[in-house]
C-alpha positions in Angstrom: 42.8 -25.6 -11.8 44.1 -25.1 -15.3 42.7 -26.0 -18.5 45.3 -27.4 -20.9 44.8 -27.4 -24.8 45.4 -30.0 -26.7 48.7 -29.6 -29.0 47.7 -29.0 -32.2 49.2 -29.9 -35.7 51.2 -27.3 -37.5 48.4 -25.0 -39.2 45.7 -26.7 -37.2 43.9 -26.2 -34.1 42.1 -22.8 -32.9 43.3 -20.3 -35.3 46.4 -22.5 -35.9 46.7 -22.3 -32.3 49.4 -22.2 -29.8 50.6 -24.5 -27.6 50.1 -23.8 -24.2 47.5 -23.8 -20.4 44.7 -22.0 -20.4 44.5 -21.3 -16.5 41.2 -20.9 -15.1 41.5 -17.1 -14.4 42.3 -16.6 -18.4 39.8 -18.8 -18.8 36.5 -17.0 -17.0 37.6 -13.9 -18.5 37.4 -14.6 -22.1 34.1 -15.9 -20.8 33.1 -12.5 -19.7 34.4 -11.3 -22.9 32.0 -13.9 -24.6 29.1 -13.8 -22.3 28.8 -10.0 -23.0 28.8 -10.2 -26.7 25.8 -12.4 -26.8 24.0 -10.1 -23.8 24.3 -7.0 -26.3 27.5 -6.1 -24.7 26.5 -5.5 -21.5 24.1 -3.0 -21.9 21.2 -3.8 -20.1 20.9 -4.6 -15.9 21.3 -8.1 -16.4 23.8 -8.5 -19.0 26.0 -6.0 -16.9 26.0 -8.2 -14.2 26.3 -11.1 -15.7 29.6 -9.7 -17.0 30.5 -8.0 -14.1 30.3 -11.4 -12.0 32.4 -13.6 -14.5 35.0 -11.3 -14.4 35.0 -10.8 -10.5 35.2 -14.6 -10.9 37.8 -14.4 -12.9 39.9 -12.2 -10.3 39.0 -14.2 -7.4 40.5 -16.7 -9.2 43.6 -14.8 -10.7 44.3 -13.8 -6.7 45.3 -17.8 -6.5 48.2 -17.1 -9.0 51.9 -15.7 -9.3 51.9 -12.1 -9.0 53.8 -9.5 -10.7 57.0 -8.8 -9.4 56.7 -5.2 -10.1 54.2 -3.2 -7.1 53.2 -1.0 -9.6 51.9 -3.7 -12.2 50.3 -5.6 -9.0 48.4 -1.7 -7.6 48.6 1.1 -10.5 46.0 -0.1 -12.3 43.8 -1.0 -9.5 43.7 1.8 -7.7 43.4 4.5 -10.7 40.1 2.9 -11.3 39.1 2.5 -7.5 39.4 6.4 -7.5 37.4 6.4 -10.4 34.7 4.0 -9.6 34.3 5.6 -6.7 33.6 9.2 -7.5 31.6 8.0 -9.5 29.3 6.4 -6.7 30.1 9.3 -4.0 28.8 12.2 -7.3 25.7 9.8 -8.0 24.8 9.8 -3.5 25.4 13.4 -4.2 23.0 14.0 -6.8 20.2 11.9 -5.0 20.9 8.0 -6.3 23.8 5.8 -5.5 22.7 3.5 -7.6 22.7 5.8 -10.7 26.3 5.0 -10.2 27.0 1.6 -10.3 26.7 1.0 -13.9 30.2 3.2 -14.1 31.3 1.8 -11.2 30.7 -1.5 -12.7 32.7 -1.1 -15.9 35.5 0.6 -13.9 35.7 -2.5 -11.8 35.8 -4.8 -14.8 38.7 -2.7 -16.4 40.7 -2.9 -13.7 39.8 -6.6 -13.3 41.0 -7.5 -16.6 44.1 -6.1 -16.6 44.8 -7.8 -13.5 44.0 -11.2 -15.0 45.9 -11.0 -17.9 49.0 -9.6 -15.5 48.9 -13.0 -14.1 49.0 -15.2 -17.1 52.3 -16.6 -18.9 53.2 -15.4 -22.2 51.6 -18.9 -24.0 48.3 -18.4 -21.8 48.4 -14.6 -23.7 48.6 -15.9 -27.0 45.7 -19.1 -26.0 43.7 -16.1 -24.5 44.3 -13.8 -27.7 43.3 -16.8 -30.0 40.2 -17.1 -28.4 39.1 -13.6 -27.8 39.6 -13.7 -31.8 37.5 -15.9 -32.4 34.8 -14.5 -30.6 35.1 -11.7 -33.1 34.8 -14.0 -35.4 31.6 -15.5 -34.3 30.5 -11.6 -34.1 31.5 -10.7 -37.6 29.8 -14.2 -39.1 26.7 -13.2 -37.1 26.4 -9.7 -38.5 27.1 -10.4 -42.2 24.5 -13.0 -41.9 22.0 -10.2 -40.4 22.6 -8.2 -43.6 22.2 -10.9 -46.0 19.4 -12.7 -44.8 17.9 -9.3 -43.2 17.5 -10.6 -39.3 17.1 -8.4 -36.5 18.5 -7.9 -34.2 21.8 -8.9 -36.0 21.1 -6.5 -38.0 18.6 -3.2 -38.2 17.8 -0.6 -40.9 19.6 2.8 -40.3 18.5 6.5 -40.8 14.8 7.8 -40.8 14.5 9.1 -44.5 13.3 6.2 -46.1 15.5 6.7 -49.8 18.3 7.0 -47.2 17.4 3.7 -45.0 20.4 1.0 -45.0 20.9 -3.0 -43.4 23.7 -2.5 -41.0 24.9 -5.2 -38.8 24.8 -4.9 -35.7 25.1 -8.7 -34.3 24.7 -9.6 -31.0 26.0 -6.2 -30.0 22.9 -3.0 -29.4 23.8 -1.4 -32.5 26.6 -1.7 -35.3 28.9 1.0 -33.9 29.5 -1.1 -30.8 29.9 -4.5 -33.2 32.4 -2.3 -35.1 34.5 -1.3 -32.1 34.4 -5.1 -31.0 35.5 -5.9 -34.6 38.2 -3.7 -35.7 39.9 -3.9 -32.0 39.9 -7.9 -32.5 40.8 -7.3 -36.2 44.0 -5.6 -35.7 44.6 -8.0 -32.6 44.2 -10.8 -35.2 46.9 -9.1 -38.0 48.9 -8.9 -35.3 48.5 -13.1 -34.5 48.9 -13.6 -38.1 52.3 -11.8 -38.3 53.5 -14.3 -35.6 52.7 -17.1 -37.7 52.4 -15.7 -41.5 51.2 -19.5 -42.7 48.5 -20.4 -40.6 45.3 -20.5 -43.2 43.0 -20.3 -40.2 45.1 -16.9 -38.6 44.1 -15.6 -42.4 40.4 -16.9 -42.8 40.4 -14.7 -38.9 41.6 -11.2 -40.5 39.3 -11.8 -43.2 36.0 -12.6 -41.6 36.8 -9.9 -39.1 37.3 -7.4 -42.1 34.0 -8.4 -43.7 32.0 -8.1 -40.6 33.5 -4.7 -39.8 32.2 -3.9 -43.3 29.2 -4.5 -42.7 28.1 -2.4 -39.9 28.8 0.3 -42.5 30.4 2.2 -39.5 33.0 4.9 -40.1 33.9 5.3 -36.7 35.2 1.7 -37.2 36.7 2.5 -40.5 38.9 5.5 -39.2 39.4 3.9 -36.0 40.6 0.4 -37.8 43.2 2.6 -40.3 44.8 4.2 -37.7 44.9 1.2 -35.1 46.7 -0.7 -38.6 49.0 2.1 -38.8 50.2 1.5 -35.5 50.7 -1.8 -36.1 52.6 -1.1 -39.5 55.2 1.7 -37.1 55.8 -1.2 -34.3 55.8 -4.0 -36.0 57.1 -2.9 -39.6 55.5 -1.5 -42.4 56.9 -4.2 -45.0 55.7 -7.2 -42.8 52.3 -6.1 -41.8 51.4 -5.0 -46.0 52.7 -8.4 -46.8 50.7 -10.4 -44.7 47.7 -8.3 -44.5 47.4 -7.5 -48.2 45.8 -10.5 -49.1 43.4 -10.9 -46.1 42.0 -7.2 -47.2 41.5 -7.7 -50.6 39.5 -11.3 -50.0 37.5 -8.5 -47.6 37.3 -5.9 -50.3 35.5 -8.7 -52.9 33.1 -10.1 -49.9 31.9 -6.4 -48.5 31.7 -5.4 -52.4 29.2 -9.1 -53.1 27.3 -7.6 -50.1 27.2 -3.9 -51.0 23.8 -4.3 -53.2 22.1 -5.9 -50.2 22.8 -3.0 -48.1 20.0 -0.8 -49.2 16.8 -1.4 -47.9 14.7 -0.2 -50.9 16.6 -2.7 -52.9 16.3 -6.6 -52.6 18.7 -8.5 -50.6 21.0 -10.2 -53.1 21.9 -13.5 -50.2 23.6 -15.8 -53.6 25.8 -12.8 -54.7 27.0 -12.2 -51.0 27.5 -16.1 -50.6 29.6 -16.2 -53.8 31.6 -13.5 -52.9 32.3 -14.8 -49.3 33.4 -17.9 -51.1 36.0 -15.7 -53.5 37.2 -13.9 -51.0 37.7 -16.3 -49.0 39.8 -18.3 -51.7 41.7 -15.0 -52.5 42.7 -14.8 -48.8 44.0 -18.0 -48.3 45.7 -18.4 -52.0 47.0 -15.3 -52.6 49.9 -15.9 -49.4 50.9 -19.7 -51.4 51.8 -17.1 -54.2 56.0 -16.5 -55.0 56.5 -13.1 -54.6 56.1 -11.2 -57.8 53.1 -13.1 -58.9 51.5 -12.3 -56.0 52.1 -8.6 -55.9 50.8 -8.4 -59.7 47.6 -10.4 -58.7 47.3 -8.1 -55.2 47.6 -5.1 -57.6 45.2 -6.1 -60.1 42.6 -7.8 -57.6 42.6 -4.3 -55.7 41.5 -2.6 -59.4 39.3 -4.7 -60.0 37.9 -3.9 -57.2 37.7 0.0 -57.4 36.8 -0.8 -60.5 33.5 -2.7 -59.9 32.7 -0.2 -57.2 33.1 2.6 -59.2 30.6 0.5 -61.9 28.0 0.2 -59.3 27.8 3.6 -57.7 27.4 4.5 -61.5 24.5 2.3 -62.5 22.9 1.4 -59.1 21.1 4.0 -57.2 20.8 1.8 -54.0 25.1 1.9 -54.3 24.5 5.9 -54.6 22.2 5.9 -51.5 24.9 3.9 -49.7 28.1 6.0 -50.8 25.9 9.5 -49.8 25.0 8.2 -46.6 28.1 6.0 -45.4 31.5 7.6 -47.6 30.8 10.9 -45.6 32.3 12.7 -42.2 29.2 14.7 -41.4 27.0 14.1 -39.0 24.9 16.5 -37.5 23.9 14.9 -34.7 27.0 14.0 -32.9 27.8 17.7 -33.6 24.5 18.9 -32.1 25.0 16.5 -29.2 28.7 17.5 -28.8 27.5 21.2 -28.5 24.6 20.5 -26.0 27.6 18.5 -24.0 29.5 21.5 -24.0 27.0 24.0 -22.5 26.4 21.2 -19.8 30.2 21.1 -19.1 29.9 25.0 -19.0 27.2 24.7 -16.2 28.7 22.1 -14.2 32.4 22.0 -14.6 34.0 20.5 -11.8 32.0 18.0 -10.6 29.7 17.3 -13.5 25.8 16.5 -13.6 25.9 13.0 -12.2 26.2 9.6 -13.7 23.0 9.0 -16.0 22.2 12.5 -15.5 23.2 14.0 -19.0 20.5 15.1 -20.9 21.4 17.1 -24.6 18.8 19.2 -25.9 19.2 20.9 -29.2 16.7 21.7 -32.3 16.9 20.4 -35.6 16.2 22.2 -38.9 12.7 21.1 -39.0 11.9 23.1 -36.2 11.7 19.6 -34.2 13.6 19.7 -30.0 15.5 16.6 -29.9 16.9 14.9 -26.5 19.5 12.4 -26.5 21.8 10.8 -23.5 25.2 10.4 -24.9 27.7 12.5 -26.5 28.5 10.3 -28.9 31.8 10.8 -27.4 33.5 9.0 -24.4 35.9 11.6 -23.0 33.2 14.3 -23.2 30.9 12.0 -21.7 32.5 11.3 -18.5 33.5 15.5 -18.3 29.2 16.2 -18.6 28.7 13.7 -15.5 31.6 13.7 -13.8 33.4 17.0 -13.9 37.1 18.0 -14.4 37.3 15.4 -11.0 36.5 12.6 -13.2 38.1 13.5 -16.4 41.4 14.4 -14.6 41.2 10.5 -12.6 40.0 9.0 -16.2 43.7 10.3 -17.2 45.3 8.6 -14.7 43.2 5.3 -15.1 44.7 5.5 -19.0 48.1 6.8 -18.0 48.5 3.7 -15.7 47.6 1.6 -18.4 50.3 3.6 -20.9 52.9 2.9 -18.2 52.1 -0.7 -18.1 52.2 -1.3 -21.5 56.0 0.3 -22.2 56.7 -1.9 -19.2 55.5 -4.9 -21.2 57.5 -4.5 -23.9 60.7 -5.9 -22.8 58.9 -9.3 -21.8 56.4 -9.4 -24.7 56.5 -12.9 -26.3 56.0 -12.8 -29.0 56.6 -9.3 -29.5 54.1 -8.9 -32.5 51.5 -10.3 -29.8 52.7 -6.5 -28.0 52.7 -4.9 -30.7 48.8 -5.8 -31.8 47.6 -5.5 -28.4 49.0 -1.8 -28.3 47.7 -1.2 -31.2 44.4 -2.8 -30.9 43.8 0.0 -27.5 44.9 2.4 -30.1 41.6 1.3 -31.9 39.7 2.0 -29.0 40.9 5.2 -28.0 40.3 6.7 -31.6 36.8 5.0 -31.5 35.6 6.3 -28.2 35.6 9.6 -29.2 33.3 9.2 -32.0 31.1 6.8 -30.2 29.5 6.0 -26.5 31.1 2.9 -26.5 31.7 2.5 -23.1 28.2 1.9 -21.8 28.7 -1.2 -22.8 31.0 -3.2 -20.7 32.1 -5.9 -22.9 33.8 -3.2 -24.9 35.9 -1.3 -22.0 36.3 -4.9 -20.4 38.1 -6.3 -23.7 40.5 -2.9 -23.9 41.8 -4.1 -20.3 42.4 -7.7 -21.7 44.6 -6.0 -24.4 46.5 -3.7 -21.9 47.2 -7.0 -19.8 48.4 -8.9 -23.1 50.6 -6.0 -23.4 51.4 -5.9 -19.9 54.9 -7.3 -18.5 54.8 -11.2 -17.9 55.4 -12.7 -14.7 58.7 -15.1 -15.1 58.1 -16.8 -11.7 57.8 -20.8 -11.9 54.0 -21.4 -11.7 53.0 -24.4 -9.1 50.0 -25.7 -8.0 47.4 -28.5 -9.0 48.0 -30.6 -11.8 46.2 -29.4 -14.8 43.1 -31.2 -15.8 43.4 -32.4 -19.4 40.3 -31.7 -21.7 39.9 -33.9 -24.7 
């Protein structure tokens, strides 16, 4: 069955959509995508299989479809995760539980689904699918600004333990807001990518900048870093001149929202929900007027908007000790305990290096200042992570699960239409592999599961004449 959208009006529709069929494969996966945002990603038992069964769905369903032509875009994939799904279930019976493998055995399965999907969808059904996966981040990023404003768990929760240092992050509908920021930037750069393709579509521009402000406030800098190098890869493929141009105004309607929300941010302070509202409102304005701008009038106002800016944050972390609090805690590479935790990894590694400790068997153990022992479970660093429970085996068939990917993305490139849709897609993994080594981002599904929906935009698209059912028509 496919689901066909309505065509929309030029600058209307979802996200000044595209024309085209949603099939039903495409279909059940964004709804994996969407079903493991709201079940905190994926995290817990049942959200994990609720994701895990909508996107089995979804393949069951794909398997009805075209194809690729190409046996290594039909198997490469596929069976560099079987390998590593299932080491991870033989090194979990090994150490004692089976089941302590599954969850890993899980995600791997729902990688390796996605990509297949998305393999089997034409390059209008990629662009329909992208649309909507953006505006699930959307939904996310509206979600955890209003968790900051309003101050709502669990969109968002109050960070650190010192109570002068304690801040509002958001964190959505996600565990906490280093996951929401992973989701975010990933779909932010996806959605610079989408507005490239069609520079005048207001609704492509209200995406980027919700996605911006939502990013900003999870206060993550794993996000930050992650975003600035998945932008810069977007910049090299798709040109540097384009992607300022079209993202400059976006970013700066960000810049005046996240700076209206800044004094909410600290919890010893009062929230400030009229300041943030007005400065959603600005921004918003800025990002959609700025584009209708002739050229030099816009780069003076960019220029002097941007200033302003600075300036007014500089003002603040001047006068306002919350703003001080915020820019100590936040504008800051050090963190001790993902350098502790990294350590303790690496003295497990040391003990167990070839076949690693076991899935959900990594403990870290280190002692803080205070004399205090601390334990945690995660490395706070995905490629570490799988080398502490799953040895040099694992890491060296996590490689191969990624280089199949790489391959299948520079296949992709000679089909990709259009080729910005590529290029953000590319891009957006980029994202994700910067960010999962700064955070465990993969024990939550929904976050490895949209990765493989970007490596099967990217991937090549099958030219074969699709038949079949009609389509049912959806009003």
């Amino acid at each position: 069955m496919l689901v066909k959208a309505s065509p929309p009006e030029p600058g209307t529709g979802a996200l000044a959509g595209s024309v085209g069929r949603l099939p039903l494969h495409t279909l059940l996966l964004v709804a994996a995508v969407a079903a493991g945002v709201v079940a905190q990603g994926g995290y817990y038992p049942q959200g994990r299989f609720l994701v895990a069964a909508l996107a089995g769905a979804a393949l069951i369903a794909a398997l009805r479809m075209p194809p690729p032509l190409s046996l290594w875009d039909r198997w490469a994939v596929p069976a560099a995760c079987a390998a590593l799904g299932g080491w991870a279930l033989a090194r979990a019976a090994a150490a004692g539980s089976i089941g302590a493998g599954v969850p890993t055995a899980l995600t791997v399965a729902c990688v390796a689904a996605g990509v297949v999907v998305m393999l089997r969808a034409d390059a209008a059904q990629r662009e329909l699918c992208a649309l909507s996966v953006v505006g699930i981040g959307v939904l996310v990023a509206v979600g955890g600004w209003i968790g900051v404003v309003w101050r709502m768990p669990p969109l968002a929760f109050i960070s650190e333990q010192q109570i002068r240092h304690q801040l509002w992050r958001a964190s959505s509908t996600l565990t906490y807001p280093n996951a929401a920021a992973a989701i975010l930037a990933v779909l932010a750069v996806l959605a610079v990518a989408l507005l490239l393709a069609r520079p005048h579509a207001p609704l492509r521009q209200a995406a980027v900048f919700a996605l911006l402000v939502g990013l900003a406030a999870t206060l993550s800098r794993g996000g930050a870093l992650a975003l600035l190098v998945g932008l810069a890869a977007l910049a090299v493929l798709a040109g540097v001149p384009a992607t300022v141009r079209h993202l400059a105004p976006p970013a700066l309607g960000a810049a005046v929202a996240a700076a209206a929300l800044a004094p909410s941010f600290p919890a010893t302070a009062r929230p400030q929900p009229l300041l943030a509202v007005a400065g959603v409102a600005a921004g918003l304005l800025v990002a959609l007027g700025l584009p209708r701008l002739p050229g030099r009038p816009r780069a003076v106002a960019l220029l002097a908007g941007f200033a302003a800016v600075a300036g007014a944050a500089g003002l603040l972390l001047v006068r306002s000790p919350g703003m001080a609090t915020l820019a100590d805690t936040r504008v800051s590479l050090d963190s001790p305990t993902r350098t502790e935790s990294a350590q303790a990894a690496w003295r497990l590694v040391a003990e167990h290096p070839l076949a690693g400790v076991g899935p959900g068997r990594a403990l870290f153990t280190w002692t803080v200042p205070d004399g205090r022992t601390v334990t945690g479970r995660y490395a706070h660093n995905e490629y570490l992570q799988v080398l502490v429970e799953l040895g040099a085996i694992g890491s060296i068939l996590l490689l191969l699960v990624l280089a199949a990917i790489a391959v299948t993305l520079r296949r992709g490139r000679a089909t990709a239409q259009p080729a910005t849709l590529w290029c953000g897609a590319v891009a957006g993994l980029g994202v994700l592999t910067v960010h999962s080594g700064l955070d465990f981002l993969w024990q939550l599904p929904v976050i490895p599961l949209t990765g493989a929906l970007l490596a099967g935009l990217a991937g090549p698209v099958t030219t074969r004449t699709v038949t079949g059912p009609a389509p049912v028509e959806v009003q």
